[in-house]
N, C-alpha and C positions, 0 to 999 in steps of 0.2 A: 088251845088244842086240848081237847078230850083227855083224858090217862092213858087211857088206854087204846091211843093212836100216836103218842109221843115215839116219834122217830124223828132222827136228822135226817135231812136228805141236803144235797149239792145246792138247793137253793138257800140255807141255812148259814152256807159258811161265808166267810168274805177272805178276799185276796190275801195272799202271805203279807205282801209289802204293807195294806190295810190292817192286819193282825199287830204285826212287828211294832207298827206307831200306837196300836190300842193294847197290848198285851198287859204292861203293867198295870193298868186303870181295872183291866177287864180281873186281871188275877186276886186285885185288891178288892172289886166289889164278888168275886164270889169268895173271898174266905171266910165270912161269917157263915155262911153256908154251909163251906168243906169245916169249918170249926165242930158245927150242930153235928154232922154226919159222922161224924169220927169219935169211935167210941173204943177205949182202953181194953182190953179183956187181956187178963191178967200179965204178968212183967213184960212179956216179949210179944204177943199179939193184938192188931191193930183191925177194928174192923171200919170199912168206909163204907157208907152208906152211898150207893150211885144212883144220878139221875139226870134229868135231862140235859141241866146243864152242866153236872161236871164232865158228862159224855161229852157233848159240845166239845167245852176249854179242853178236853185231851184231843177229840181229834184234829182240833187248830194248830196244837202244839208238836203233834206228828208231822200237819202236811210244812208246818215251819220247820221242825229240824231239820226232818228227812228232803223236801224238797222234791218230791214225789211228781209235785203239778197238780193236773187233771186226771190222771192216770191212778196214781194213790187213792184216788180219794175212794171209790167203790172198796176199795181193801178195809179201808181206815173204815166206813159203812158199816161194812160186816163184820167185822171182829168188838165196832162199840156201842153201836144199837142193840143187840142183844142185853147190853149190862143196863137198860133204862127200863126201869120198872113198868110195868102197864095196866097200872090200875087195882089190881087187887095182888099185890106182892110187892115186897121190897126186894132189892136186887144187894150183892156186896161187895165187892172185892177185901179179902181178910186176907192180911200180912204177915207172918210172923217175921216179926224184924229184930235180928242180933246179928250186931258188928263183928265181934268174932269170928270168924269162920271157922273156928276149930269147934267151939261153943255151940256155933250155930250148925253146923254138919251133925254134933252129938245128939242134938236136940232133935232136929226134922229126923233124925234117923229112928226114935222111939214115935216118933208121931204118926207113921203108918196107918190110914186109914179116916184121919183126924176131920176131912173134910165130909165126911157121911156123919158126925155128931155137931154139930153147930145148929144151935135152935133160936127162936124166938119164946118169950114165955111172957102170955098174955093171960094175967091173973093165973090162974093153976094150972094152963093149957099151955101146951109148947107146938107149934110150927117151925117142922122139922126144916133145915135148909136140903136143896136139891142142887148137887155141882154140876157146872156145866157140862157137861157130856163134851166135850172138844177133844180134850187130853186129860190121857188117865195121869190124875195128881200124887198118886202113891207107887212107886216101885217096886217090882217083883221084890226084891231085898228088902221092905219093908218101910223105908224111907220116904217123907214126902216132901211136896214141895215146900218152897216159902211163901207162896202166891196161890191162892183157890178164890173162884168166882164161884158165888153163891146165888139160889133164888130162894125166897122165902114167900112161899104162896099162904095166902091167909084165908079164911072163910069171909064170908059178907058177916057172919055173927062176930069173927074174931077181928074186922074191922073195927065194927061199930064199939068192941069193947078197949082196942086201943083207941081209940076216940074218946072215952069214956075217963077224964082226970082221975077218977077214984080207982079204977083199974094200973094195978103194976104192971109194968112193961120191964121184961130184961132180954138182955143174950146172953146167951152162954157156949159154953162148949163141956160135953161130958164124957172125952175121951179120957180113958182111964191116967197118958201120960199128962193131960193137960183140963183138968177139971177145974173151970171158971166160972162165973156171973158178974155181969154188970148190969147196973140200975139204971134207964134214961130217966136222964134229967126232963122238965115239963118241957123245955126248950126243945129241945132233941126229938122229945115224942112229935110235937107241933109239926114242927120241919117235917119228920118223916113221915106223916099224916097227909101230906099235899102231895104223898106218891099213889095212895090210893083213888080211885075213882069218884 
């Protein structure tokens, strides 16, 4: 399937009771995957890189918890197709993850805002992220969430220069409370390369 027609649809998924017997197998051959895609940015945030098929194994894992049927599945559609790249952007879901919760309350509450600074920086050029427009991430109070869904639209030149081994590739974040970079590894870069067109 093309990049930039990758969607799930209802003929993609198989039966609960069919999942249930393959889940372990299936969860074990994509974690070199979800390994490559997962990239550290600084002590407390996690960014994942999504696509087809971690979209997939999540929405399998929905219609099995929740048990939804036939009926689920159009919901589970709409809410995880959106996060699979299509061809000329990477997509993210970025975490800030502390256990705390007193820790973590202090923290999302300086971060207001933090989901408009998260870039791509390909050689000296950054590709700003664009949050989903669903639900605003940041609260009147200034607080935001622990969870932002990201896109990162690239140019066809800023393709072709993550493609490029000699070309650095990072992410970062340049809000003032949370100012990070990380370097992908060539592994990481690869992987995430097979999201574009």
């Amino acid at each position: 399937m093309p990049a930039a027609q990758r969607v799930i649809t209802p003929a993609d998924l198989i039966a609960d009771a069919d999942y249930a017997d393959q889940r372990r197998e299936r969860r074990a051959a994509l974690l070199p995957t979800k390994r490559l895609r997962r990239i550290e940015l600084g002590p407390v945030c996690t960014v994942y890189f999504e696509c087809y098929e971690t979209m997939l194994f999540q929405v399998q894992e929905m219609l099995l918890t929740e048990k939804g049927g036939a009926a689920q599945v159009p919901d589970e559609l709409a809410a995880y197709n959106p996060l699979i790249p299509q061809g000329s952007e990477l997509v993210a879901t970025v975490m800030f993850e502390i256990d705390d919760p007193v820790r973590r309350e202090a923290t999302l509450a300086r971060l207001g805002g933090v989901e408009d600074t998260f870039f791509i920086q390909v050689g000296g050029e950054k590709a700003m992220g664009s949050p989903e427009g669903d639900v605003e991430r940041t609260r009147d109070d200034g607080k935001t969430s622990s969870v932002h869904f990201l896109r990162f639209p690239l140019s066809a030149e800023q393709i072709a220069r993550f493609r490029d081994p000699a070309t650095a590739i990072m992410v970062g974040c340049s809000h003032e409370g949370y100012a990070h970079l990380a370097g992908l590894t060539p592994a990481t870069r690869a992987e995430l390369a097979r999201d574009f067109a």
